[in-house]
C-alpha positions as CSV (number, residue, x, y, z in Angstrom):
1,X,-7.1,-12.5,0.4
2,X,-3.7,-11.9,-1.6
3,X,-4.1,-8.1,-1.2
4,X,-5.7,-8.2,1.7
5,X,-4.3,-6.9,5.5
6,X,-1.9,-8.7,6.7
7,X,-1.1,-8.9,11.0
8,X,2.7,-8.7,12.1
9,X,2.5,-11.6,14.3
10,X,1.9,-14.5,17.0
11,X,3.6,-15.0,20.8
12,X,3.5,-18.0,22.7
13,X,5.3,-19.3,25.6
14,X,5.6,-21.9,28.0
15,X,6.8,-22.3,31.9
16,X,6.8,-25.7,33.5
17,X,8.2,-26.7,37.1
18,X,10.4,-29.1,35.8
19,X,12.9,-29.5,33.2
20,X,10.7,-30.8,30.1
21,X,10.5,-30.2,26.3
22,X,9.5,-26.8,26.1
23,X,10.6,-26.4,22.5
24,X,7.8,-28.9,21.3
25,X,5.5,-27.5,23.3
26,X,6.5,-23.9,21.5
27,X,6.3,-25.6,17.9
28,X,2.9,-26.9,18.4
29,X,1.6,-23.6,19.4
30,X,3.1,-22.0,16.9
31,X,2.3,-23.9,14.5
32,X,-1.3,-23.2,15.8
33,X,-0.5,-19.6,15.2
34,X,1.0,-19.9,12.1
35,X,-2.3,-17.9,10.2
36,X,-0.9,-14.5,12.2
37,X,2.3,-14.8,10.4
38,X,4.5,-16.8,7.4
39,X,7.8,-15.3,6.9
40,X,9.9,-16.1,9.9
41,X,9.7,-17.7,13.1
42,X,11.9,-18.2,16.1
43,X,11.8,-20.3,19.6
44,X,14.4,-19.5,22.8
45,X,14.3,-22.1,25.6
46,X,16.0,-21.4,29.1
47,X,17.6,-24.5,30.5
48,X,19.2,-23.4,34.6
49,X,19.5,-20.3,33.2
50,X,21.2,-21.2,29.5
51,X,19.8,-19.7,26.7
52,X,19.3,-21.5,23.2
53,X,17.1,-20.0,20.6
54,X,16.7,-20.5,16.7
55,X,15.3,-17.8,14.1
56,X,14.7,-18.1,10.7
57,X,12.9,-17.1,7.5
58,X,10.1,-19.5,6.7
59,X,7.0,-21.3,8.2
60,X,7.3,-23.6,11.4
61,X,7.5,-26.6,9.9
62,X,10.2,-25.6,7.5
63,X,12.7,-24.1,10.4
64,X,12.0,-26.6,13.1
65,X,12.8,-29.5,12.3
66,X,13.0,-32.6,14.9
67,X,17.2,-32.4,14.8
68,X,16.6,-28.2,15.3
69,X,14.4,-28.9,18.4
70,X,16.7,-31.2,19.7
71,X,19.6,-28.9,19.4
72,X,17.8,-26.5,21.5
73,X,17.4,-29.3,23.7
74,X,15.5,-29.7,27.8
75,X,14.6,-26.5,29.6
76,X,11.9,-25.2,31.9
77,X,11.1,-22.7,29.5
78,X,10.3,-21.6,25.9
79,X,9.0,-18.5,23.9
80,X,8.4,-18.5,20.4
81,X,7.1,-16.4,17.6
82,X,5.9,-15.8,14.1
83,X,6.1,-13.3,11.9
84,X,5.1,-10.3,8.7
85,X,7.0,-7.3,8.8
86,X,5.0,-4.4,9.2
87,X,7.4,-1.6,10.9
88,X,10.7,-2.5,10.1
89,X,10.3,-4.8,6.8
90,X,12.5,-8.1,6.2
91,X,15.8,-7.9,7.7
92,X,17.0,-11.0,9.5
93,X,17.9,-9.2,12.8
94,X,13.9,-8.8,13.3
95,X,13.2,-12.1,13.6
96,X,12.0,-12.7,17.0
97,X,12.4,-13.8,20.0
98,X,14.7,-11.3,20.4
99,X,17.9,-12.5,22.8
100,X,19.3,-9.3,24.6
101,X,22.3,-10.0,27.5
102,X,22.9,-7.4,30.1
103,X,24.8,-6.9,32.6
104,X,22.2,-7.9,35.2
105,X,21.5,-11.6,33.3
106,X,19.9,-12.7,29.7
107,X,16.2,-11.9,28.3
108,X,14.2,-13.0,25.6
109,X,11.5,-11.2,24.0
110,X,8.5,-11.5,21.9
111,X,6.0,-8.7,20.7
112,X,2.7,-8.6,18.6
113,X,2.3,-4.9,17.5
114,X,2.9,-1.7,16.8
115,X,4.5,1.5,18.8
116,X,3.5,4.8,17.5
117,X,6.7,6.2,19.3
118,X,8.9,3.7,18.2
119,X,11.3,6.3,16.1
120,X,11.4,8.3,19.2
121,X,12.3,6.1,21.4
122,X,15.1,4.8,19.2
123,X,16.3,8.0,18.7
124,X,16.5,8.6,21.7
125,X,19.1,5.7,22.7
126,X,20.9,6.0,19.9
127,X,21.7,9.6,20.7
128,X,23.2,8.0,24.0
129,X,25.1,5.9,22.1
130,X,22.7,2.6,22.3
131,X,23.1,0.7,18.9
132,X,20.5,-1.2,17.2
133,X,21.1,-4.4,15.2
134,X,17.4,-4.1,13.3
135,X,14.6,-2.0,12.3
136,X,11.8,-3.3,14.7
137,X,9.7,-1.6,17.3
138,X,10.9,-4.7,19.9
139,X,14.7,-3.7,20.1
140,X,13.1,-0.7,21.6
141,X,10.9,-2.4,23.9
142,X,13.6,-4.6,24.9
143,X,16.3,-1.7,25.4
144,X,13.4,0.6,27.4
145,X,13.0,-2.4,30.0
146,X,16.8,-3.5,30.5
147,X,17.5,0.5,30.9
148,X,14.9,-0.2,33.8
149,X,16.4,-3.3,35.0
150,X,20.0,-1.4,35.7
151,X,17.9,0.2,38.5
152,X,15.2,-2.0,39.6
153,X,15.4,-5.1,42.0
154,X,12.9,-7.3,39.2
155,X,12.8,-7.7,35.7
156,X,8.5,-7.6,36.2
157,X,9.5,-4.1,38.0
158,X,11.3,-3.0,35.0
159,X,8.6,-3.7,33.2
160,X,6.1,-1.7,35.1
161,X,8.1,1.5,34.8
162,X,8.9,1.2,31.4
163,X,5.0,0.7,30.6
164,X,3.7,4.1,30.4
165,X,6.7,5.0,27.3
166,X,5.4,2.4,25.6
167,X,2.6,4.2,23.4
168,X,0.9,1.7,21.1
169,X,-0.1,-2.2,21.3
170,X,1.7,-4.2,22.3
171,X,1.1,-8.1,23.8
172,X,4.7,-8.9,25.1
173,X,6.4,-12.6,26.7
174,X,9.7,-12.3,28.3
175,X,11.9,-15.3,29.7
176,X,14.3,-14.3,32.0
177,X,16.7,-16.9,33.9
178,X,13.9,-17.6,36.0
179,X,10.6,-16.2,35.0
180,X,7.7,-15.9,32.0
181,X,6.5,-12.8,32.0
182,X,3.2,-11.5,29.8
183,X,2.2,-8.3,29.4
184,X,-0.5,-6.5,27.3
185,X,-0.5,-2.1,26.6
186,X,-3.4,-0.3,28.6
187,X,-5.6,-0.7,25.8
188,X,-5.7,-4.0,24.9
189,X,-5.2,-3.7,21.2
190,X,-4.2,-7.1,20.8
191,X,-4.8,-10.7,22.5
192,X,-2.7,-12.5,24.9
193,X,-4.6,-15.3,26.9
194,X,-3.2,-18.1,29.8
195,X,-4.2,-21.1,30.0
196,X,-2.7,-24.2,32.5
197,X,-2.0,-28.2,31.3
198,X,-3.0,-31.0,33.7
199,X,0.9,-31.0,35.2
200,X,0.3,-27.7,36.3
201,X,2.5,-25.8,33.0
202,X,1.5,-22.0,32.4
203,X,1.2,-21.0,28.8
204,X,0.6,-17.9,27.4
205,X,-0.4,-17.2,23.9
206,X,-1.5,-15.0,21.0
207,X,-4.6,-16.8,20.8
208,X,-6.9,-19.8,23.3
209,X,-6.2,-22.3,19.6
210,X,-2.8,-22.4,20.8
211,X,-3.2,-23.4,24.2
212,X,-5.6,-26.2,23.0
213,X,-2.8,-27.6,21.1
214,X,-0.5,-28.0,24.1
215,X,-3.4,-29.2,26.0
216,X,-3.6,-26.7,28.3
217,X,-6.9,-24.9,29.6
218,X,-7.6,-21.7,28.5
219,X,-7.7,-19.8,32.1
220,X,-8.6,-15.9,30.9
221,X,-7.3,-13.7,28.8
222,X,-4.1,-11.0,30.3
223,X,-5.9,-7.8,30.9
224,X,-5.2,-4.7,28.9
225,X,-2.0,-3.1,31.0
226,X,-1.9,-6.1,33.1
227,X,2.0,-8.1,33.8
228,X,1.3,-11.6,34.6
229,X,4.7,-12.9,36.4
230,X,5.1,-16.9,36.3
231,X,7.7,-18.8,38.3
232,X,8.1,-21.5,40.8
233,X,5.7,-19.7,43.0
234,X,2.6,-19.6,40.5
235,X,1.5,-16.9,38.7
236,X,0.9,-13.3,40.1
237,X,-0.5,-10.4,38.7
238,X,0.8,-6.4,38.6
239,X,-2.1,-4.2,37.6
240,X,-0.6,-0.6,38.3
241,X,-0.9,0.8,34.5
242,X,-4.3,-1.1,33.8
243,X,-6.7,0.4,32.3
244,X,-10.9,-0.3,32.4
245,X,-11.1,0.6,28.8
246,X,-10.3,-2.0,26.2
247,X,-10.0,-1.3,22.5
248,X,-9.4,-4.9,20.8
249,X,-8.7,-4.6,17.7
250,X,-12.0,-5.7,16.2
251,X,-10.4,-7.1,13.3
252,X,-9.1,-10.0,15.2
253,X,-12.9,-11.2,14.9
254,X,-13.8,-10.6,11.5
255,X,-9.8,-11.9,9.9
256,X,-7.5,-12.4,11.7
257,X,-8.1,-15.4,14.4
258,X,-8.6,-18.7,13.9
259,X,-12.4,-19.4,14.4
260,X,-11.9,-21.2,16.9
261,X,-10.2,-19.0,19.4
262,X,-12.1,-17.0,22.1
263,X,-10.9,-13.6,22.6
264,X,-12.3,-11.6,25.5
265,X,-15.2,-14.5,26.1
266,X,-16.4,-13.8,22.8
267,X,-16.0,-16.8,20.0
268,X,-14.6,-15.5,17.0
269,X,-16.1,-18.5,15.1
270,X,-19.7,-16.4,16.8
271,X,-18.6,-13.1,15.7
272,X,-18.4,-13.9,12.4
273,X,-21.6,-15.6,11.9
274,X,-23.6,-12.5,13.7
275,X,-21.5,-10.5,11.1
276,X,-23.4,-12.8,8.4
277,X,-26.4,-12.1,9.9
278,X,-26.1,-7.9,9.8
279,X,-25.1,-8.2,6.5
280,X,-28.1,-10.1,5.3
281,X,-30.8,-7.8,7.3
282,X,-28.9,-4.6,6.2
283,X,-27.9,-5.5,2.8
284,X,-30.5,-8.1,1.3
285,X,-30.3,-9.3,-2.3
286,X,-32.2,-11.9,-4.4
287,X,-29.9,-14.9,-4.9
288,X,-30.4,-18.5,-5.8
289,X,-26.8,-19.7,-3.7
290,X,-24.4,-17.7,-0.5
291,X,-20.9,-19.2,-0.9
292,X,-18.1,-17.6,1.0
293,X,-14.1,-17.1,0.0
294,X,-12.0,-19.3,2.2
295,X,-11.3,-19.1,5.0
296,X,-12.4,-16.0,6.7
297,X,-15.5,-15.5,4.8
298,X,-16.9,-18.9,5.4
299,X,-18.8,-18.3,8.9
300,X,-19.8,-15.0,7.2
301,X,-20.9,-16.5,4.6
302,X,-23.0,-19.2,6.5
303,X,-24.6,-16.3,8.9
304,X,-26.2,-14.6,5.8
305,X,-27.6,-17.8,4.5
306,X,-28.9,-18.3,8.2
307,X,-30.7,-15.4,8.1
308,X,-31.9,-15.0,4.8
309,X,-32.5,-18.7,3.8
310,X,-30.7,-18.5,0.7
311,X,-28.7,-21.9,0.6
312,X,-25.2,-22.1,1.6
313,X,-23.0,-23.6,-0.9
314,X,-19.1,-24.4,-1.6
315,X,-18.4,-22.0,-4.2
316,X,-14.9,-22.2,-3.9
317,X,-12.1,-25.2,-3.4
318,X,-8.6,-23.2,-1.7
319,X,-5.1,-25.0,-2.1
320,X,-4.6,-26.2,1.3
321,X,-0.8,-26.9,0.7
322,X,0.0,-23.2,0.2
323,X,0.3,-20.8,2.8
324,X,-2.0,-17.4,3.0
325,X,0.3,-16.4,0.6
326,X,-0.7,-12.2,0.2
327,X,1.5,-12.4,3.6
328,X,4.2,-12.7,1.5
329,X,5.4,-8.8,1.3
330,X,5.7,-8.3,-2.2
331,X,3.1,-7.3,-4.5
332,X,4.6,-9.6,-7.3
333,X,4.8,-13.1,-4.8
334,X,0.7,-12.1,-4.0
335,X,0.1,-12.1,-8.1
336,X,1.8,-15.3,-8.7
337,X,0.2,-17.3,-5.4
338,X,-3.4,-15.9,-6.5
339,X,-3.6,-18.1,-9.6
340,X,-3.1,-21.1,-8.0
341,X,-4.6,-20.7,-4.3
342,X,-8.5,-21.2,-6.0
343,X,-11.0,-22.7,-8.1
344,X,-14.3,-22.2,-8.5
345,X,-16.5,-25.2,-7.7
346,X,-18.5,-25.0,-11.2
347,X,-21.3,-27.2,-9.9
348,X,-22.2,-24.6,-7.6
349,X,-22.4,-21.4,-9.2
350,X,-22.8,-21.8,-13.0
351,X,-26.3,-20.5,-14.2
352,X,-26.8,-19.3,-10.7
353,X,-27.3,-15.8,-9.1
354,X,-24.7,-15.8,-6.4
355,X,-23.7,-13.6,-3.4
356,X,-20.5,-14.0,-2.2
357,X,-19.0,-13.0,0.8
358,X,-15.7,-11.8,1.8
359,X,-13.9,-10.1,4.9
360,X,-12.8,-7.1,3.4
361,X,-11.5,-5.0,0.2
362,X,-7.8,-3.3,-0.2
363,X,-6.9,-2.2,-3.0
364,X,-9.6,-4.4,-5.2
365,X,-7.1,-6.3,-7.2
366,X,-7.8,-9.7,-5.6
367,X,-11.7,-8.8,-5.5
368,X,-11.8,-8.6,-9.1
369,X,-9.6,-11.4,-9.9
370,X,-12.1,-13.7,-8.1
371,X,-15.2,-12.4,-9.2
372,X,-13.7,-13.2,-12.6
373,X,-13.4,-16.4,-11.6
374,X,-16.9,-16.9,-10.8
375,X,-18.2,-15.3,-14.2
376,X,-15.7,-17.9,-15.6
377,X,-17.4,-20.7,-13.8
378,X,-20.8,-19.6,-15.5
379,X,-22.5,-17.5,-12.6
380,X,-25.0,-15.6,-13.9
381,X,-25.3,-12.8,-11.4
382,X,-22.2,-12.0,-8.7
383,X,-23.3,-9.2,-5.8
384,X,-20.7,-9.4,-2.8
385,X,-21.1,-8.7,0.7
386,X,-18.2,-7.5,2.5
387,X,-17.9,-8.5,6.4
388,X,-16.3,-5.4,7.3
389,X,-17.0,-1.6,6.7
390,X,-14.2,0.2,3.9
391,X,-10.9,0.4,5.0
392,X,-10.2,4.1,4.8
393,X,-7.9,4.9,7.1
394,X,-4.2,3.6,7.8
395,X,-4.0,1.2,11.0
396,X,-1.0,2.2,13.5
397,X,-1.2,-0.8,15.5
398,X,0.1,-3.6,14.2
399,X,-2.0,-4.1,11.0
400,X,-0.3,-3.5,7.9
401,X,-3.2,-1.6,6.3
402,X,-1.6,-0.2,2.9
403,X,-1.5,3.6,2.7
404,X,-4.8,5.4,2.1
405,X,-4.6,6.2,-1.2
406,X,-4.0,2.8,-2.4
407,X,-6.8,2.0,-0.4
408,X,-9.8,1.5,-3.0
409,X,-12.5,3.2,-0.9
410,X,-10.3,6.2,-0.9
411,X,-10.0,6.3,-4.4
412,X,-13.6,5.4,-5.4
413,X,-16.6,7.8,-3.5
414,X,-19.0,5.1,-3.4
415,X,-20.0,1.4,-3.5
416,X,-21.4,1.3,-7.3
417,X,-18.4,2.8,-8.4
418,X,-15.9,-0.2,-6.4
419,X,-18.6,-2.6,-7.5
420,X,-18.1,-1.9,-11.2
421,X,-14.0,-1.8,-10.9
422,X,-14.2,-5.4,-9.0
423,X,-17.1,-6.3,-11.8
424,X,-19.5,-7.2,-9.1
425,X,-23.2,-7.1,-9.9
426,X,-23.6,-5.2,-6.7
427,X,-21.5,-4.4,-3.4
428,X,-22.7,-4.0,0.1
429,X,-20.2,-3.6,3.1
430,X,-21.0,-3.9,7.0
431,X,-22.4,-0.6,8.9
432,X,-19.8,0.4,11.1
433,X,-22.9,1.0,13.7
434,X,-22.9,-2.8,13.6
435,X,-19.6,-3.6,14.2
436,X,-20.1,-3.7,18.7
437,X,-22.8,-6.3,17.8
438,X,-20.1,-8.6,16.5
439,X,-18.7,-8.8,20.5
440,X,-21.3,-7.5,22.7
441,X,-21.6,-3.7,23.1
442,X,-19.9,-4.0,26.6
443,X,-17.0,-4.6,25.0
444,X,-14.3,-1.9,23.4
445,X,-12.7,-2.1,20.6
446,X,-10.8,-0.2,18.0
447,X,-12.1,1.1,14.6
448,X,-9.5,3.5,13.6
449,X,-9.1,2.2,10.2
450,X,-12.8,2.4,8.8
451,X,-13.5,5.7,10.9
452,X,-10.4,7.6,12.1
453,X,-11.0,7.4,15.4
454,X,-7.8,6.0,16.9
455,X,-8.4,5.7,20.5
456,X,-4.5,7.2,21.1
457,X,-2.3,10.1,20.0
458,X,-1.0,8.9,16.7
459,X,1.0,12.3,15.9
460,X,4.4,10.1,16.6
461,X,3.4,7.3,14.3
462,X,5.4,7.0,11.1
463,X,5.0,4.3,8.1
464,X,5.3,0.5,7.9
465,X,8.9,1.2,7.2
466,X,10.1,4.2,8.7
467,X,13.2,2.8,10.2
468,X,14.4,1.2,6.6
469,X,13.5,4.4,5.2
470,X,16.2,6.5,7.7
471,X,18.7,3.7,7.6
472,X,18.9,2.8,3.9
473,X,17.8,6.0,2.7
């Protein structure tokens, strides 16, 4: 958990025919997507053409308050966002959506990922004289599609042509004066899905929990490359830079998502108990209890009992009035959070050989501290089962993976030996051969960080903070 990966972020946004109250609409679904992201969060509503938006550092609940969203006031319209910075870090002129006026009318933009050609493209306008108020990949986005707009008829046309220089993943909403459009790269890294209320409202979002929350139907999910243009007329589709392969990142079914979301027809909520299951029939272990660490590991957790009969059991009680506080960016915010964010239920594991499971392993820190924990509450034997193969690779796609040699599978050349440092009686991770069975083999996904085989060039692709590092350097 608290040095665990962390995801930069979650989008959501709302058209409806008539003037309404778009801004709640966008708080409830992000407050639905609040797991993807803690430090900041934004919302911009169009009213007629009027733009009013709101960013700031901390969680939804905190920023928008019911005098804030009255302030931005009735609309037809709304985007919102949360955020962790990955490329670019904390700097307030990140937080999203980001509000760009040009000379052709007013745009707001918000972006889940990662450009591997972010620092070329920014060099790029910055040598013809563009300047850039932060650090993110999106002020490039946004610049690369209004340099498109100064020549195109649409904003949805702009958006087409600036596609194919936008290497990476991205799943983009824009709100123009009279239009919500969604867009996802050609590879689909990560999710955007549509769904439609009962008054006939589009919404688009990160994740199907969120359109639930608005009460709107989940309808399908934006295909990778795809531009879905709402307005007046309905919703229309421009499919010139799709592409038949998708690469999901895969991780969005073992971590990130909220179980229960549905990305690409598969239940995440599913995925994660099938990843119980392989982890029980490759990696058995005599055990009296299977208890899971909250909250990703829980379905895991309840897969391998499934499958191996060993009871299922609540090993551990989480602080449900913190946030998922390792997405706080600094090392020394994760140390403090971990000693309050869980107990060991004693009652469950003392005197008691346990297995427990988890989503994944870092740098080990965290895995060790919680082990602890359960020797402390008197189990007997600890082995854990990891839901995920070894991160040994850097993730260039919106992950913020730490650098491989902090990762502990890169430092350690086998499971005994990251077993002993996290003071595990044993260790076991998923096969990576298993991870298609987690979604159905027909579908692609990404695995670039447990096997280096990044489905794009990556050559351009810099660090998490490569634009800090050339400003403040």
């Amino acid at each position: 958990m608290f040095d665990s990966i962390h995801e930069e972020c979650g989008v959501f946004g709302i058209f409806e025919n008539t003037s309404a109250d778009p801004a709640s609409s966008a708080y409830f679904g992000l407050y639905a997507l609040q797991h993807r992201g803690q430090e900041s969060c934004g919302i911009a509503v169009c009213d007629d053409g009027v733009f009013r938006h709101k960013r700031a550092d901390g969680l939804v609940s905190e920023v928008f308050t019911r005098e804030e969203l009255d302030r931005l006031g009735k609309g037809n319209m709304a985007v919102g966002h949360v955020r962790y910075s990955t490329t670019g870090g904390h700097n307030p002129n990140n937080i999203q959506p980001l509000v760009i006026r040009h000379v052709k009318g007013n745009l707001a933009l918000v972006h889940n990922g990662n450009l591997v050609n972010a620092s070329e493209l920014r060099r790029s306008f910055e040598l013809s004289g563009a300047i850039f108020h932060g650090t993110s990949d999106t002020e490039a986005i946004a610049y690369e599609i209004v340099r498109e707009r100064l020549n195109c008829g649409s904003t949805e046309e702009a958006i087409e042509k600036a596609m194919p220089r936008l290497k990476g993943a991205y799943s983009c909403i824009v709100m123009t004066a009279t239009k919500l459009i969604a867009f996802r790269d050609p590879d689909g890294f990560r999710p955007l899905c549509i769904g439609k209320t009962h008054d006939d409202a589009y919404v688009v979002a990160s994740e199907s929990c969120a359109l639930e929350t608005v009460g709107a139907e989940y309808i399908r999910d934006i295909d990778a490359g795809e531009i879905a243009v709402i307005s007046r007329e309905g919703l229309r589709s421009i499919r010139t830079n799709c592409s038949k392969q998708r690469n999901i990142c895969i991780f969005e079914y073992i971590y990130f998502a909220r179980p229960d979301s549905v990305i690409e027809g598969v239940s995440v909520h599913g995925a994660r108990l099938r990843a119980g299951r392989l982890l029980a029939k490759h990696s058995p272990v005599d055990a009296d209890i299977v208890i899971g660490v909250p909250d990703s590991g829980l379905d895991a957790a309840l897969g391998y009992s499934n499958e191996s009969g060993i009871p299922y059991g609540i090993g551990f009680i989480k602080n449900k009035y913190i946030g998922r506080s390792f997405i706080q960016p600094h090392q020394s915010q994760r140390e403090n959070a971990v000693k309050i964010k869980l107990n060991a239920v004693r009652e469950t594991v003392a005197g008691k050989r346990v297995i427990m499971i988890d989503d994944s392993i870092v740098r080990g820190t965290t895995s060790a501290r919680i082990v602890r924990l359960l020797r402390e509450a008197g189990a007997k034997e600890v082995h854990v089962r990891i839901s995920s193969p070894p991160f040994v690779h850097s993730c260039y796609f919106g992950t913020d993976i730490d650098s491989e040699e902090n990762l502990i599978a890169g430092k350690y050349g086998t499971t005994e030996e990251i077993a002993r440092y996290i003071g595990a009686d044993s260790l076991a991770y998923l096969p990576v051969h298993c991870l298609g069975e987690l979604i159905g083999s027909e579908n692609g996904y990404c695995h670039g960080c447990f096997t280096g085989g990044y489905p794009i060039d990556i050559s351009g692709a810099g660090g998490k903070n490569k634009f800090d590092e050339k400003i403040h350097g």
